[in-house]
N, C-alpha and C positions, 0 to 999 in steps of 0.2 A: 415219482422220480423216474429216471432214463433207465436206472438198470436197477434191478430189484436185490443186488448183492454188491459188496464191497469187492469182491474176489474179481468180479466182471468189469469193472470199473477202471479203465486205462488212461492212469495221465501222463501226458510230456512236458517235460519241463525243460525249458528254453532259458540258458544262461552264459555270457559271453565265458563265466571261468567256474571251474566245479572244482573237487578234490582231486588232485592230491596240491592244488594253489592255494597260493595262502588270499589273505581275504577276509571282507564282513561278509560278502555274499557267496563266496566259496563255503567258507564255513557255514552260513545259514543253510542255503541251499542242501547240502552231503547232510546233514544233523537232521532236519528236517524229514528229509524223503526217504531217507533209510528205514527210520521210524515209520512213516506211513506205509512203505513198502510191510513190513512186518503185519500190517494192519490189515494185510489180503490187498492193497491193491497194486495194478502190475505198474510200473512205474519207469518212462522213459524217460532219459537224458541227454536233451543236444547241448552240446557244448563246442567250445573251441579249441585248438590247441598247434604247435607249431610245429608239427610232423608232416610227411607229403601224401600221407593218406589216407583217406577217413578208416578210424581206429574204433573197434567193437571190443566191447568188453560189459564184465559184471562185474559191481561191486556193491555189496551190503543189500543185495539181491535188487540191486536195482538194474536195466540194463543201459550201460553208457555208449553215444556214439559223439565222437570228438572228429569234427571238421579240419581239416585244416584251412587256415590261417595265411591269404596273400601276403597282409601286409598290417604293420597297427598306427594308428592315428593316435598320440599321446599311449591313454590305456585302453583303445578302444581295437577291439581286433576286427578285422574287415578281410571279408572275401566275396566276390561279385560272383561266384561258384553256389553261393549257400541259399539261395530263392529255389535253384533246381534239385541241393540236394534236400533241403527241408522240405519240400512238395513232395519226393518220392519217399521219405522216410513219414511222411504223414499218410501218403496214402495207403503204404505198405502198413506201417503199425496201425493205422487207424483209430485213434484218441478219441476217448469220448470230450475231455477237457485237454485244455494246453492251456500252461502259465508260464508265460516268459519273466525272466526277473531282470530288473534294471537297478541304477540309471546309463549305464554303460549302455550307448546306442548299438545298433546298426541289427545285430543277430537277433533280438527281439522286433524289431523293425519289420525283417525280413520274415519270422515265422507270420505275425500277426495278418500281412499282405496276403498269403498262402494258404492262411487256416480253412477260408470258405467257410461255412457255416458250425464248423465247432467253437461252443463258448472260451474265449480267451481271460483271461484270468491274469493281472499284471502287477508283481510286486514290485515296489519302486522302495526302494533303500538308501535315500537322501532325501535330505531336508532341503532342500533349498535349487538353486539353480548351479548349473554346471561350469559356470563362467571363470574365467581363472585369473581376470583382470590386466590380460594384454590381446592387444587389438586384432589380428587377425584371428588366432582359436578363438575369440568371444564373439565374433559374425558369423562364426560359422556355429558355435553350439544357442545364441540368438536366432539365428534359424532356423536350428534343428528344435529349439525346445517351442516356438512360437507357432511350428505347420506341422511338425514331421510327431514330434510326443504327443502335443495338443489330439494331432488324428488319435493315434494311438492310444490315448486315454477315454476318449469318444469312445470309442469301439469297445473297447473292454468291458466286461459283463461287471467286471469287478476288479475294486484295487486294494490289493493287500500291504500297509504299512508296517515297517515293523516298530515303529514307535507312535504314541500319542501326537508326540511334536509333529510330525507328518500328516499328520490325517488331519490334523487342526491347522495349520501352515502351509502347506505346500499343494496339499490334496483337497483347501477348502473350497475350490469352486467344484469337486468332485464330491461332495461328503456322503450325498445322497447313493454311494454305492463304494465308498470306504470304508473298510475296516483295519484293525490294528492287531496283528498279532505278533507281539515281542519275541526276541531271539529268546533261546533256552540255554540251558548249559548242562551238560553229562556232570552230575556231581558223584558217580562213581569214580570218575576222571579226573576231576577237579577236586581235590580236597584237602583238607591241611596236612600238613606232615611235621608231626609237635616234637620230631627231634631235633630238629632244624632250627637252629640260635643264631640270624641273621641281624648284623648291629649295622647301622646306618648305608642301609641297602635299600637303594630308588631304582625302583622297573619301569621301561617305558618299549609296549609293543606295539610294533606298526608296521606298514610297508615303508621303506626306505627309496620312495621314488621322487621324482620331483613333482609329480601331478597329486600328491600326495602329502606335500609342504605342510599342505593345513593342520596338518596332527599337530604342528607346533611345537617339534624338537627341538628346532632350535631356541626358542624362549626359555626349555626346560634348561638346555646349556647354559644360557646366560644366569638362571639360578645357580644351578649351582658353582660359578665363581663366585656368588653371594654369600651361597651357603656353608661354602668351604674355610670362608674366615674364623668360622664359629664350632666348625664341624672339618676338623683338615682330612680326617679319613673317610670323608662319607665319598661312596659307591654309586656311579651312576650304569646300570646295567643296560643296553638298549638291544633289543631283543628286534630282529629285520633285516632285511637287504634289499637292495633299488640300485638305482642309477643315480643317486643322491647320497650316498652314502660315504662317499669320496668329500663330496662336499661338506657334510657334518663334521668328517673324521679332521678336516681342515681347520671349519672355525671353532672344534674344540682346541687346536693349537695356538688358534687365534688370540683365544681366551686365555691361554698358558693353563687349561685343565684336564689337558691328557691322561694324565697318571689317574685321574679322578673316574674315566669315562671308560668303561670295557663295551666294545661293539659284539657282540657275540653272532653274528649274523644271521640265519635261517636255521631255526632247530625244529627239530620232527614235536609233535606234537606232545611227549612227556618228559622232554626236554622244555620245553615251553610250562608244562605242568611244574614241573622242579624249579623254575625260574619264579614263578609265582609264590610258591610254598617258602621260595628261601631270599624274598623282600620283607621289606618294612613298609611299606610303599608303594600303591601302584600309582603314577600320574599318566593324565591324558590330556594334556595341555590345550588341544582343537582349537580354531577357530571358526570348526563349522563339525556338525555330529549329528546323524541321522538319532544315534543311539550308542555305540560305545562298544563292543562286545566285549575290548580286554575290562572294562569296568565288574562285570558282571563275573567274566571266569576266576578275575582276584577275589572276587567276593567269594566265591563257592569256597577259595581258600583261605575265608576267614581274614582276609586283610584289608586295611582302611584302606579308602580309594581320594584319588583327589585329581579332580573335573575344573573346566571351567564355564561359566554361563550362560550357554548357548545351545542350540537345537534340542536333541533329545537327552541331552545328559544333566539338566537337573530333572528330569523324570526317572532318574534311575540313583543320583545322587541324593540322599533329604541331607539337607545341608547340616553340621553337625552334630549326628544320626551314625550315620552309617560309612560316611567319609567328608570330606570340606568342597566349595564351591568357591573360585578365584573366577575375576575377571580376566579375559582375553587378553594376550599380548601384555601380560601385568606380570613382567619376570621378580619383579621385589615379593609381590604378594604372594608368587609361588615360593618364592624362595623363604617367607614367612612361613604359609602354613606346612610348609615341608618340615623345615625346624621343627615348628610348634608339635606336631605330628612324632618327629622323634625322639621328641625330649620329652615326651608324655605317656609312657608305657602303658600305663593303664587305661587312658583314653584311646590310645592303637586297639588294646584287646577288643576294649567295650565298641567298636564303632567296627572293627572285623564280627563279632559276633553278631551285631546288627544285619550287617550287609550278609552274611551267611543266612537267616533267616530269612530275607527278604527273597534270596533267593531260594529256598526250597518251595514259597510261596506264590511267588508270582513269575519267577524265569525259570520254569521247567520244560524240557523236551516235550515229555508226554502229552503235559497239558495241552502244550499251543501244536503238536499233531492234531491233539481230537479237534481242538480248534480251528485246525487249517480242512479237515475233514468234511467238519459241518459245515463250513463255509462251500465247499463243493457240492455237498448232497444240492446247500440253497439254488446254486445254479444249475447244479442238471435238476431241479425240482421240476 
């Protein structure tokens, strides 16, 4: 191997958003490399952010440097600055490995172009294509995903998925140098809290942007003016904020289910904890899922979850196990097993305790650090 010690071992990691943003890959990213930083090794972070100048700091003994940010394209941050400052921050810290994370273009882009002969390393955290289904952004990320990722995937020593779905789908003309290693979840963090007597309470966490629609709120809204005939007090809690959020707050009026819908918008991270412990319910309605993370963090607290059909969330859902499986864009059927869900106490308990186990078992921090570790040694081998 390159270096004979873990302590010697220098990686940077290239992410268009890190902590304190919210996010799948914010959260991956912070959870992940703190852990490994503890593990001896020294751990850089470029990242972006909307300040006028590149910002140095530590957190969770990692060291962070946040770029500033010209301008963003949808969710994609962009600075024509960042090829000269990622060149002298690489040659100054000197990385044995860099891994950029995607699919948000441009900042992984740019380190990859730069790296020069250090192995790059490229996790890619969606399933599918980036296309949004109107005609100018879908030629231009048709473009981008066809010359601009395609290099970038080329090049890479290695691609790290964070779900099966990915690495069977998205990553199968890459397999030959894909792996999978799933998000985790702090279950000192996550955990029940049994004096909490939550009665017809629906969670749903997400970013509330528009590039971001696919979470499939609004479906979940059109349940529950289903659900409300049969159930007048049930609770829809929506945990987020965007630039979409004005729009939701709308066609919940639309619906006449206001009274029904509290937006509680960006809460810190045990706030969010307390949001989970004090459901009956967590849903995640998608039409499109790499994997799922709020899936996984309700589970740690013991509550049923409920998915729908697509990318990587029945690999994280067994269909009634551990929580229920709806098809897409099917608001009666959400609005079915939702009911069904709270009119069955003891099925809640049994399918939260499920998802609790499965998570100490296979979505753990630790584990998928050693995991992400050995995957390095392979490459500086």
């Amino acid at each position: 191997m390159k270096n004979e010690s873990n302590k010697k071992i220098k990686l940077m990691v290239v992410t268009p958003y890190f902590y304190p943003d919210s996010g799948g890959v914010a959260n991956y990213t912070y959870n992940l490399y703190k852990r490994i930083a503890k593990k001896g090794y020294k751990v850089i972070v470029v990242t972006s952010w909307d300040g006028k100048n590149i910002k140095k700091e530590k957190i969770g003994g990692m060291k962070i440097y946040r770029l500033p940010r010209q301008f963003k394209i949808s969710n994609t941050p962009i600075s024509f600055k960042w090829k000269k400052q990622i060149k002298e921050l690489i040659d100054c810290e000197k990385p044995d490995l860099i891994n950029g994370h995607m699919p948000v273009p441009f900042i992984c882009d740019v380190a990859i172009s730069v790296s020069g002969n250090i192995p790059f390393v490229t996790g890619y955290h969606h399933g599918g294509s980036m296309k949004k289904g109107k005609l100018l952004p879908d030629i231009m990320i048709r473009t981008y995903e066809s010359i601009f990722l395609k290099k970038l995937l080329k090049k890479s020593k290695l691609i790290i998925t964070p779900s099966e779905f990915v690495t069977k789908d998205f990553m199968k003309n890459y397999s030959n140098k894909t792996i999978t290693v799933n998000p985790g979840v702090d279950i000192q963090k996550f955990k029940p809290d049994y004096s909490l007597k939550p009665v017809n309470r629906i969670l749903f966490v997400g970013n509330l942007i528009k590039s971001e629609d696919y979470k499939g709120l609004g479906y979940l809204l059109e349940s529950i003016k289903i659900i409300r005939k049969n159930i007048p007090d049930i609770k829809l809690i929506v945990v987020g904020e965007g630039d979409y959020r004005e729009h939701y707050e709308n066609l919940s009026k639309e619906l006449g289910i206001e009274e029904n819908i509290e937006f509680r918008g960006k809460l810190n991270r045990e706030e969010i904890v307390k949001e989970y412990q004090n459901t009956n319910v967590l849903v995640l309605p998608s039409l499109m899922e790499s994997f799922g993370m709020v899936l996984i963090e309700a589970m740690a607290c013991k509550k049923p979850v409920i998915g729908t059909k697509v990318g990587g969330i029945p690999y994280v859902i067994d269909n009634n196990k551990n929580g229920l499986l709806v098809p897409p864009k099917d608001s009666k059927e959400l609005a079915r097993v939702i009911t069904h869900i709270l009119k069955n106490k003891k099925l809640a308990k049994k399918m939260g305790e499920s998802g609790y186990n499965k998570v100490k078992e296979k979505f753990n921090w630790e584990i998928q650090a050693e995991k992400t570790i050995n995957l390095y040694k392979e490459v500086l081998r």
